[in-house]
N, C-alpha and C positions, 0 to 999 in steps of 0.2 A: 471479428474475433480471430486469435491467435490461433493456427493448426498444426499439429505436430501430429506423426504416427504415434495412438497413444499406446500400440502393439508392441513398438520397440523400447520396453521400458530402461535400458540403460541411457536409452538418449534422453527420454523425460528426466530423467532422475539428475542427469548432470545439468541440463537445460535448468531444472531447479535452481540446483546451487547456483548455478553460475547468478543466474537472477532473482534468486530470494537474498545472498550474499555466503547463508549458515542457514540450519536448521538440525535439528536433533532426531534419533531416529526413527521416535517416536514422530515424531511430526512429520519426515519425510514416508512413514507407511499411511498417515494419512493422507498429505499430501498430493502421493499419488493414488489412492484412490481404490486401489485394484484387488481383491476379492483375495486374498492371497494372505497364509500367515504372513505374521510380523516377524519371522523367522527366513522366509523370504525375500527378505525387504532389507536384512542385514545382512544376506550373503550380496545379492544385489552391490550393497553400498561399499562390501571387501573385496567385493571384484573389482571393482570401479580405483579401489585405494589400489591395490595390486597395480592394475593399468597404468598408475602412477595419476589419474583423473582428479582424484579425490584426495583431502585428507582429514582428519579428527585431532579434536583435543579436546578434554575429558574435566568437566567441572567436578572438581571434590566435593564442594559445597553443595550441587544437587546431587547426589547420591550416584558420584560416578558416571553423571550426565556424558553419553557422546557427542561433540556438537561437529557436526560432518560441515566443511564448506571444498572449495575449487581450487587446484591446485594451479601454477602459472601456465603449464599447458593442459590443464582443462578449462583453463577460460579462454584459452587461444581456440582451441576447437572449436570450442560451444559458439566460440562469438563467429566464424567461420558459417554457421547456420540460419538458413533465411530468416525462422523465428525468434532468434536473437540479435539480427542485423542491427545496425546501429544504438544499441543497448551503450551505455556509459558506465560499466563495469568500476566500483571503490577499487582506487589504487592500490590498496590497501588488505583486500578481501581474500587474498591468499598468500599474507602474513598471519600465522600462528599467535602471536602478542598480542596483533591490532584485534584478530577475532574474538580472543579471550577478553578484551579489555570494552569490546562493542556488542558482547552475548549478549547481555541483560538486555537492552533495549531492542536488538536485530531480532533476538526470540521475540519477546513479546510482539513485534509487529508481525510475524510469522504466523504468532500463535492468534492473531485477531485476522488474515488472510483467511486460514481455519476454517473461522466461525463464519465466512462470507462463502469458501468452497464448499462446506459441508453445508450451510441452509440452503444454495442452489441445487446441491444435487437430491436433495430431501422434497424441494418444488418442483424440480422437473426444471430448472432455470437454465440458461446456459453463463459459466461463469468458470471456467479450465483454469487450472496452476500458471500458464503464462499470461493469465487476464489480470494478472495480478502484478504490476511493473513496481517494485521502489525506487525511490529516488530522480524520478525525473526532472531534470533540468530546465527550467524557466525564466529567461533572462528578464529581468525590469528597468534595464539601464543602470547606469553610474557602477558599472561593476558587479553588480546585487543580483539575485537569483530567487525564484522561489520554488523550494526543493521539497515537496510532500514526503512524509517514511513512504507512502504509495499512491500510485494511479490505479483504479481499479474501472476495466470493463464490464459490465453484468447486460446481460439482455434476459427480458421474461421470454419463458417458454423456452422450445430448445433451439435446435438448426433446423427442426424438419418441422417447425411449425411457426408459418407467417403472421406478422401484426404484431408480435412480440417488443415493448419498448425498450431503445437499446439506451441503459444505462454508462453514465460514468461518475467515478466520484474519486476526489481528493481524498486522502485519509489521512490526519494527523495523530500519533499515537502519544499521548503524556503519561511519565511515568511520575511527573509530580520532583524530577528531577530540578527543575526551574522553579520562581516564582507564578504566581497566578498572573500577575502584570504582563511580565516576560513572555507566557502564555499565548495572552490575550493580545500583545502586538502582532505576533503571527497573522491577526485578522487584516491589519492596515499591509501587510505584504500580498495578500490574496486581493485587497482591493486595487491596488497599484497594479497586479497583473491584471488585473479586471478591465481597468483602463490604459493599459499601458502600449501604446505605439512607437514602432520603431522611429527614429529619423527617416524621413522623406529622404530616399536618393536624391542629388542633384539634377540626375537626367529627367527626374521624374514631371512631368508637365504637372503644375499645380489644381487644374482639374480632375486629378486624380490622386486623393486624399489615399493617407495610410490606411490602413488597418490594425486594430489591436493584433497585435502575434500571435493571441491564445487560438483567434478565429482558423490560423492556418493547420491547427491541430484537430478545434474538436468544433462540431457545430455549434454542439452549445455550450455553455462553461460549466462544468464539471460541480456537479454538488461537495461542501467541503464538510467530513465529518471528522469531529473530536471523538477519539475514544481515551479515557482516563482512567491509572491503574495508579498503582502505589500507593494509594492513601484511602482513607476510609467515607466513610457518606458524607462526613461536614466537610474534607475536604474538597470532594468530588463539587461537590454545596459550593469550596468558595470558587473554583476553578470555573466554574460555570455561569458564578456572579461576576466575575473579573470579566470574562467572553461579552458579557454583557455588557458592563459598562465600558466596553471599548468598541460594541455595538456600534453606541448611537452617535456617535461620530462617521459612521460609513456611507452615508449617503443613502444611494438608490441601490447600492450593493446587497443589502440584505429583502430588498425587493424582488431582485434579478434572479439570483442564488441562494436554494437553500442551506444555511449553514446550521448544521446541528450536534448535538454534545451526546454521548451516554459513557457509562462506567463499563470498561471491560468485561467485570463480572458482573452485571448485567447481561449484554452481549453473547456471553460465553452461557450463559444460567437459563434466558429467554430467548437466543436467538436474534439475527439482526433485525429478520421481517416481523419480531413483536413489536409492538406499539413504547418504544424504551425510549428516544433518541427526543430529546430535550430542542425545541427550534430556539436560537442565543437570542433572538429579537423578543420572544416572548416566554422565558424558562419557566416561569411559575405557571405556565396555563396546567389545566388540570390534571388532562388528558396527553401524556405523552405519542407522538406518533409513530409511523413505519418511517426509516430510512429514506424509502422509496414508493 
């Protein structure tokens, strides 16, 4: 797991931005977590703009929403810190335009980060704001990548208590922006990394075969979950029918890896450890299950 001093809240708070991309400041007092008005939380974020760290721009359309992201030397800093090291910061993430034009969707993955930090700290889980990486980069060859909205760390129990299973999982966030098809290809890009090995070096003596790439990252491959917004229950209904019938072409992939579906508002309503999350190999079973 990811460690920062969580005592020095102006560092968490840029560390944020810098790696959520935006968030609003509603979200960044949850966020971070810490016992404190909300009134706090946005002096906190006009220090940080003062410093020159930070900056905002302000949706008319939610009700004069602030959406706080990282300015070009608040992400030079941030990235400057062990818990940010090697982090792939969007080129883009402190332009004012691009932010406004990439809220909708960067909130919402934000806002399902949320529902995963706030039911660990409600169990007693360990699962910190920087356990929460978007956008990691995934090569599968021929130029191609497989880039989740997020990787998410969670382990049960806390730090100070052993035997705890350390989780990982993919997160895909649909806003119903795409087709249900379009969707459901994302599954044949998750199976391609599944399987996916680099080219054998030439020096490499041929008794000593490659390895899938994913192996040098995680031990085991990463459970992958859909979370679906934008649309209503028959939507949600086809998106999850499409998951499927792009399913059963994946081999031993849905044997290996759990891949599972639930609706946002679900998520947000019951929590991610209720029994919500739809498995795409078998969506109609009766009983939906935990996540995890």
């Amino acid at each position: 797991m990811i460690g920062v001093d969580a005592g020095d809240g102006d560092r968490m708070a840029l560390a944020v931005l810098a790696q959520y991309r935006m968030a609003t400041t509603h979200q960044m007092h949850r966020i971070l977590g810490q016992p404190v008005r909300i009134e706090q939380t946005r002096r906190r974020l006009a220090r940080l703009r003062t410093q020159g760290l930070i900056e905002h721009i302000t949706l008319a359309q939610a009700g004069r929403t602030r959406v706080w992201f990282p300015t070009a030397y608040g992400l030079q800093l941030a990235g400057e810190w062990p818990e940010l090291r090697g982090r792939r910061p969007a080129k883009t993430v402190t332009d004012p335009t691009a932010v406004r034009l990439k809220a909708a969707h960067t909130l919402t993955v934000t806002e399902t980060a949320l529902a995963f930090l706030e039911d660990a700290r409600r169990h007693d889980d360990l699962c910190r704001p920087l356990d929460w990486i978007p956008e990691v980069h995934h090569p599968i060859g021929n130029g191609q990548a497989v880039i989740p909205d997020a990787l998410m760390y969670y382990r049960r129990g806390t730090a100070e208590k052993s035997g705890g299973a350390m989780l990982r999982a993919f997160i895909e966030v649909d806003r119903a922006t795409m087709g249900p098809e379009r969707l459901a290809a994302k599954l044949s890009l998750y199976n391609r990394l599944h399987h996916y090995t680099p080219a054998t070096p030439a020096h490499r003596p041929p008794a000593q075969p490659g390895m899938e790439s994913w192996r040098h990252q995680y031990p085991l491959f990463p459970r992958l979950l859909f979370v679906l917004d934008g649309t209503g229950k028959a939507g949600v209904e086809n998106r999850i029918s499409a998951l499927n019938a792009a399913a059963h072409s994946l081999g031993s992939f849905l044997s290996l890896v759990p891949v599972l579906a639930t609706s946002l508002t679900d998520l947000i309503t019951h929590s991610p450890t209720a029994p919500i999350w739809r498995p795409i190999h078998t969506p109609t079973q009766p009983t939906p299950r935990p996540w995890a």
